[in-house]
C-alpha positions as CSV (number, residue, x, y, z in Angstrom):
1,X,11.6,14.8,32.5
2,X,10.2,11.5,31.2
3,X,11.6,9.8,27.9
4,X,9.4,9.9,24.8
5,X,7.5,6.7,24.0
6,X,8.4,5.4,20.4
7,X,6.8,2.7,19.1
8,X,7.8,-0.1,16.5
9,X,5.0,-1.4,14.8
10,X,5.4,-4.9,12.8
11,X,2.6,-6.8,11.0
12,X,3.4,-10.1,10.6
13,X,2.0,-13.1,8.6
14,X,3.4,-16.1,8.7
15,X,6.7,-15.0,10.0
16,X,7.3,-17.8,12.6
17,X,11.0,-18.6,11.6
18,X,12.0,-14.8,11.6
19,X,11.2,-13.9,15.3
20,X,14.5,-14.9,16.6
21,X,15.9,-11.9,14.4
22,X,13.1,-10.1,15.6
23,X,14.2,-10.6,19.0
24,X,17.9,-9.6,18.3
25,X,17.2,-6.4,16.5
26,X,14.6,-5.4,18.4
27,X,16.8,-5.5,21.9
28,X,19.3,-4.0,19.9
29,X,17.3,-1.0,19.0
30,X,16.4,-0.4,22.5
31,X,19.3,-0.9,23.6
32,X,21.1,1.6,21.6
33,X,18.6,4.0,21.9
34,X,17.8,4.6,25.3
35,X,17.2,8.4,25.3
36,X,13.5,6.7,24.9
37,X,11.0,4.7,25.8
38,X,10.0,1.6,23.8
39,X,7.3,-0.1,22.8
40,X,7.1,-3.4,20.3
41,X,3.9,-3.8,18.9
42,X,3.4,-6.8,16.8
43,X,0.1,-7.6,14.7
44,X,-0.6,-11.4,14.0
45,X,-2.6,-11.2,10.5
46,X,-4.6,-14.5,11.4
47,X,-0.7,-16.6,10.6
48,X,-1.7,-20.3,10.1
49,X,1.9,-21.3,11.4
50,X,3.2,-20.5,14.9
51,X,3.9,-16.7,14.5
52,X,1.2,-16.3,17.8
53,X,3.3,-18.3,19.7
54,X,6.0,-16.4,19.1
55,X,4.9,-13.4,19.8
56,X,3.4,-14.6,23.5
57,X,7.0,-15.8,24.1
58,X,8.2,-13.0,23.6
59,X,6.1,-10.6,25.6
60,X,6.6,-13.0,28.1
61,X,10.4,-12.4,28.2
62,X,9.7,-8.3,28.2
63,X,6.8,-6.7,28.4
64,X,8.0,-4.1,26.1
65,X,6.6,-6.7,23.4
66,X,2.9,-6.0,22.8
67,X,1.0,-8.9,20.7
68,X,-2.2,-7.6,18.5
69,X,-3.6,-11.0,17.5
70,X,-6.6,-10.5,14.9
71,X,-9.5,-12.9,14.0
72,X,-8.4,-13.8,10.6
73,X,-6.3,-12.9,7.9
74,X,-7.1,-9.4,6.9
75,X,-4.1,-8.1,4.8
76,X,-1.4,-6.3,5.5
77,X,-2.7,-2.8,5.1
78,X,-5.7,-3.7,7.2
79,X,-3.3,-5.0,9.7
80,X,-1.1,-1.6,9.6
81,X,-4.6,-0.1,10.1
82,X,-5.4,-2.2,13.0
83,X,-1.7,-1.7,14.7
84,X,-1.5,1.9,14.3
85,X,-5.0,1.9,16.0
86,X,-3.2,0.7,19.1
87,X,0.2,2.2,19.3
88,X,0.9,4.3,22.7
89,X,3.8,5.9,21.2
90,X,4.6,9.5,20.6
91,X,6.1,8.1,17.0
92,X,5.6,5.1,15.4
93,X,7.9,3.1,13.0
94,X,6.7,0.6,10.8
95,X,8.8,-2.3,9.8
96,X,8.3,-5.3,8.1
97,X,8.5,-8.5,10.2
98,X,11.0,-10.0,8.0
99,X,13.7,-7.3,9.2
100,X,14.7,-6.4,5.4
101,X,14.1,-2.7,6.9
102,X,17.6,-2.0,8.0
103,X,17.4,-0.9,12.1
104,X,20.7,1.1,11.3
105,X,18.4,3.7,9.5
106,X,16.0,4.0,12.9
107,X,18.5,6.6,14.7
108,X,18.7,9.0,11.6
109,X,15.0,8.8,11.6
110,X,14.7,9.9,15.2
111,X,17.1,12.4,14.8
112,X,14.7,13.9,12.1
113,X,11.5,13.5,14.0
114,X,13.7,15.7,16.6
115,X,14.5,18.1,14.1
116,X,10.6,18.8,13.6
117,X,9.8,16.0,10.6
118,X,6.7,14.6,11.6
119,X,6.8,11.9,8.7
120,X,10.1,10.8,8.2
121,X,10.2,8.0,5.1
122,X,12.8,5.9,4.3
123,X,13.4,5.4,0.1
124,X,15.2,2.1,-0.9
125,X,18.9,3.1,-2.8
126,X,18.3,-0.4,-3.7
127,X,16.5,-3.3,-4.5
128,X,16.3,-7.2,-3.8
129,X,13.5,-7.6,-6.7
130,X,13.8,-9.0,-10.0
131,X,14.1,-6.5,-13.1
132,X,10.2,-6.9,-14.3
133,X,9.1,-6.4,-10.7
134,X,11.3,-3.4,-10.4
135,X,10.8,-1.7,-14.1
136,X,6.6,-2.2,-13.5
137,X,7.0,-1.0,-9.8
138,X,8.9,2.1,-10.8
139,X,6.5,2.9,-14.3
140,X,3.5,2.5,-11.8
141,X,4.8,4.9,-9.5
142,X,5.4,7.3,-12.1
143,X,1.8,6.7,-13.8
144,X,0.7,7.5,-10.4
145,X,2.5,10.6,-9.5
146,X,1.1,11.9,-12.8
147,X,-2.5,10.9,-12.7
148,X,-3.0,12.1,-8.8
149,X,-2.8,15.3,-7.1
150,X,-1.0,14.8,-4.6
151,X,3.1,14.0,-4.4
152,X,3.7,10.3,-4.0
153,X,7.3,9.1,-3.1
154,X,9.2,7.0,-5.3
155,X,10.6,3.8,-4.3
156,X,9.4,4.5,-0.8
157,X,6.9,1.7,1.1
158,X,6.0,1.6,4.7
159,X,9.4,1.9,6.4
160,X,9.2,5.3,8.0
161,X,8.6,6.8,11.4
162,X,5.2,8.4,12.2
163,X,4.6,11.4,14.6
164,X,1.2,11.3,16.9
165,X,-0.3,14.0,15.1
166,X,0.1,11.8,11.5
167,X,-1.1,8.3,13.7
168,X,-4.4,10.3,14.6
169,X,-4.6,11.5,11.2
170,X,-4.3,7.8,9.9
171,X,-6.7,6.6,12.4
172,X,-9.6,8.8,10.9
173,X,-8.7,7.1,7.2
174,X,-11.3,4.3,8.0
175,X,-12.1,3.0,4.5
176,X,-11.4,-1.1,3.9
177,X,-9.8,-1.0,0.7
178,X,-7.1,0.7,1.4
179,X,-4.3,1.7,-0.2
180,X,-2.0,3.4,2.8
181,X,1.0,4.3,0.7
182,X,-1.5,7.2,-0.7
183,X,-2.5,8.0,2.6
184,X,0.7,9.2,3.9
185,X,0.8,11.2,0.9
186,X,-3.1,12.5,1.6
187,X,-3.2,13.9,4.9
188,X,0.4,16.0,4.7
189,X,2.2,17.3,7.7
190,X,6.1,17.8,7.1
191,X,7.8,15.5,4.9
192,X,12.1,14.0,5.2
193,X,13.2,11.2,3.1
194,X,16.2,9.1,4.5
195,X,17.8,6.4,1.4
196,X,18.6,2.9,2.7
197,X,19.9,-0.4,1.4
198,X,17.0,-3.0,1.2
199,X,18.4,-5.9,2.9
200,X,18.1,-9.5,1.9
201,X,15.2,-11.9,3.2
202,X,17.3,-14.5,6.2
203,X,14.0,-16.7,6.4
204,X,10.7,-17.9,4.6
205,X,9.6,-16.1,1.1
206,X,7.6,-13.0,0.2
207,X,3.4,-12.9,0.6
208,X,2.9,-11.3,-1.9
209,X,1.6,-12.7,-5.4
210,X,2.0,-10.7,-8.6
211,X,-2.3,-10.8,-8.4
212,X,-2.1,-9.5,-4.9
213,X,1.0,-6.6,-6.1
214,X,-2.1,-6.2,-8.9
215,X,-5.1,-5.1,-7.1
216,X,-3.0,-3.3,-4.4
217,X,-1.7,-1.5,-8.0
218,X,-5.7,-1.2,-8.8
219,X,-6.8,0.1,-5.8
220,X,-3.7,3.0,-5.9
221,X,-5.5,4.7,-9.0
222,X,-8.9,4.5,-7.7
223,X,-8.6,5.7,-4.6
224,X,-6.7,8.7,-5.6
225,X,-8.0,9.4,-9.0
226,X,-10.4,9.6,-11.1
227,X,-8.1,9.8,-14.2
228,X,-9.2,5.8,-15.4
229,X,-12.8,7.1,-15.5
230,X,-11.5,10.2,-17.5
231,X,-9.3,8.0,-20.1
232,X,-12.8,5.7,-20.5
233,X,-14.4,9.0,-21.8
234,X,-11.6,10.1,-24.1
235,X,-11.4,7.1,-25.9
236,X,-15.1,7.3,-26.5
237,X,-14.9,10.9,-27.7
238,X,-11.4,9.9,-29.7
239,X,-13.6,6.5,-31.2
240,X,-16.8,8.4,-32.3
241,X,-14.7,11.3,-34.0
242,X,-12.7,8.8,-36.0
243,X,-15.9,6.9,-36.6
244,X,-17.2,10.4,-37.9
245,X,-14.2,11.2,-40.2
246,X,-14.4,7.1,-41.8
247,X,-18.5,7.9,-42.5
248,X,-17.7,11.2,-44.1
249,X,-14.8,9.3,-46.1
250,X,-16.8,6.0,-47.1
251,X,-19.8,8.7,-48.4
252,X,-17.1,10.5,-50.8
253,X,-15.6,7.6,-52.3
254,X,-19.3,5.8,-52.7
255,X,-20.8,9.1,-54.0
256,X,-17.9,10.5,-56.4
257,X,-16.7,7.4,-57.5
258,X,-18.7,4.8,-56.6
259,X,-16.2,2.4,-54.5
260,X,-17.7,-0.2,-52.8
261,X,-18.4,-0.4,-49.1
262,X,-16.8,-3.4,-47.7
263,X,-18.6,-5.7,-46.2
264,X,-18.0,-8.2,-43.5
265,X,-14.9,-8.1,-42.5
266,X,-15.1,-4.2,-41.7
267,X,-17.7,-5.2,-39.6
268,X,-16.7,-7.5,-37.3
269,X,-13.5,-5.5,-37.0
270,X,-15.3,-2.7,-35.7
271,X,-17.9,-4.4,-33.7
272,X,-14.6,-6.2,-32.4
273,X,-12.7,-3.0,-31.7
274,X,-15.9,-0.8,-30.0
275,X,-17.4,-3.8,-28.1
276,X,-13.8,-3.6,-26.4
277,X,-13.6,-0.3,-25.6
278,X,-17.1,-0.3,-24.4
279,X,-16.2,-3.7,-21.9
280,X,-12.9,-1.4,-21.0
281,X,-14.6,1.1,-19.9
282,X,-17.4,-0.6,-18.1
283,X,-14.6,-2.7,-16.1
284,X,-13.3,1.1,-14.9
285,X,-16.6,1.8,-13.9
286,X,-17.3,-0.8,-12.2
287,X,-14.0,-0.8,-10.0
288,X,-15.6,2.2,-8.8
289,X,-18.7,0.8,-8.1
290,X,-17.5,-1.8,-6.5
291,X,-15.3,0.4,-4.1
292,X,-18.5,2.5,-3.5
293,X,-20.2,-0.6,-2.9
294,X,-18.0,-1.8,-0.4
295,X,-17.6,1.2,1.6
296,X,-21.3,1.7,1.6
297,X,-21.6,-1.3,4.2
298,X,-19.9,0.5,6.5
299,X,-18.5,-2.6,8.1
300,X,-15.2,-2.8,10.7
301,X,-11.7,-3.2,9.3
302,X,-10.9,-5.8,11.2
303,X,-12.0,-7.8,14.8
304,X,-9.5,-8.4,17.3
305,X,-9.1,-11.6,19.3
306,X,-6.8,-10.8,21.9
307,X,-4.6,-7.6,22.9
308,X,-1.8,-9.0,25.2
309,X,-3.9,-12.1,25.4
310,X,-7.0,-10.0,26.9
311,X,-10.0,-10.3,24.5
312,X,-11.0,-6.7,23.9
């Protein structure tokens, strides 16, 4: 009977000085695993440094190592996109390049995926992030669990292992502004969360900038909700009713007992006041227009140069 193929998906960016880890806990998954098959499939997000080279050296050593090398820098959900395109496995597990995924946590996940799981997430028990980065991540992810209906993990990214039937599933979510923490959350199929300790960073620094963190944030609300667009409205309806009440109110005290209206200053406070909740609510609106707009083009998510050095 032949082994099941699993396959270990990394997107990497800039991750030259990490590969020698790579290389290490990579042989030492397949190693210590070998009631399967393996596959290492690593997606170069258009690096600037030598993170190609690496890669070519090390499919060159064992052809186990696959190489996705794409035309530029696309992101890394667009790479994720692009890699699980590609994966042969019967599972996939995605891991960051930088190896803070623990590999420890990889058997328990295949034990799971055996047990029937066919999405088998791992949820960090811990955290190498600074306490803003942590308190906004975790009041974002509760905002979003709220605002959306449909169950979104806490504390969870994309460490987990895949079955096919959820890698087909993904591969029909073709939209370019993506946001594929939602996704596994959007298309279902049977759920197990495994806790882990987030290891610390050996080499190089995060890619991620707080205005990157903040559109990926953005584009988590929009995708899955239209709760922003709903909040524009009730403040409009909550503004005009108290604007009501205050015209009723100056039209007693004028009329009864003849208090002046104030002038000026009421004014440009309230001119002040609406014309923000008016540009508010236009900047909502236009985040959705701007995702419609986008999509509309119906453009690729990405070009490949090479596969295994073979342009495709």
């Amino acid at each position: 009977m032949s082994k099941k193929l699993v396959s270990i998906l990394l997107p990497a960016y800039n991750e030259e000085a990490n590969f020698p880890l790579i290389d290490e806990c990579m042989h030492r998954v397949m190693k210590d695993n070998p009631a399967y098959d393996w596959e290492i499939l690593m997606v170069n997000d258009g690096s600037t440094d030598h993170t190609l080279q690496q890669m070519i050296r090390l499919r060159e050593k064992d052809e186990r190592f696959c190489y996705l090398d794409l035309s530029r820098n696309y992101g890394k959900e667009i790479a994720m996109m692009a890699g699980l395109d590609y994966v042969r496995g019967d599972a996939a597990i995605i891991m960051d390049a930088d190896m803070q995924h623990p590999i420890d946590v990889i058997p328990q996940m295949l034990s799971a995926w055996e047990e029937g799981y066919e999405d088998v997430y791992a949820q960090r028990s811990n955290s190498r992030e600074n306490w803003l980065k942590r308190t906004t991540s975790r009041a974002y992810y509760r905002v979003l669990q709220h605002v959306t209906n449909i169950p979104i993990q806490q504390d969870t990214g994309d460490f987990r292992l895949l079955d096919r039937s959820c890698i087909m599933a993904l591969r029909q979510m073709r939209e370019s502004e993506r946001n594929t923490k939602g996704l596994y959350s959007w298309i279902g199929f049977r759920k197990h969360g495994i806790t882990y300790w987030q290891q610390k960073r050996k080499q190089g620094a995060s890619k991620w900038s707080f205005l990157q963190l903040l559109n990926l944030a953005i584009n988590g609300l929009t995708s899955y909700t239209i709760a922003p667009l709903r909040l524009s409205t009730i403040l409009g309806l909550f503004i005009s009713a108290i604007a009501f009440i205050y015209l009723i109110y100056i039209l007693i005290t004028t009329c009864l007992y003849g208090d002046p209206v104030a002038g000026y200053p009421t004014i440009m406070v309230t001119i002040l006041f609406l014309g923000g909740i008016q540009l508010f609510s236009i900047g909502i609106i236009g985040e959705y227009l701007g995702k419609i707009f986008n999509e509309t083009k119906g453009r690729p998510g990405y070009f490949v140069e090479s596969y295994n050095g073979q342009h495709v």
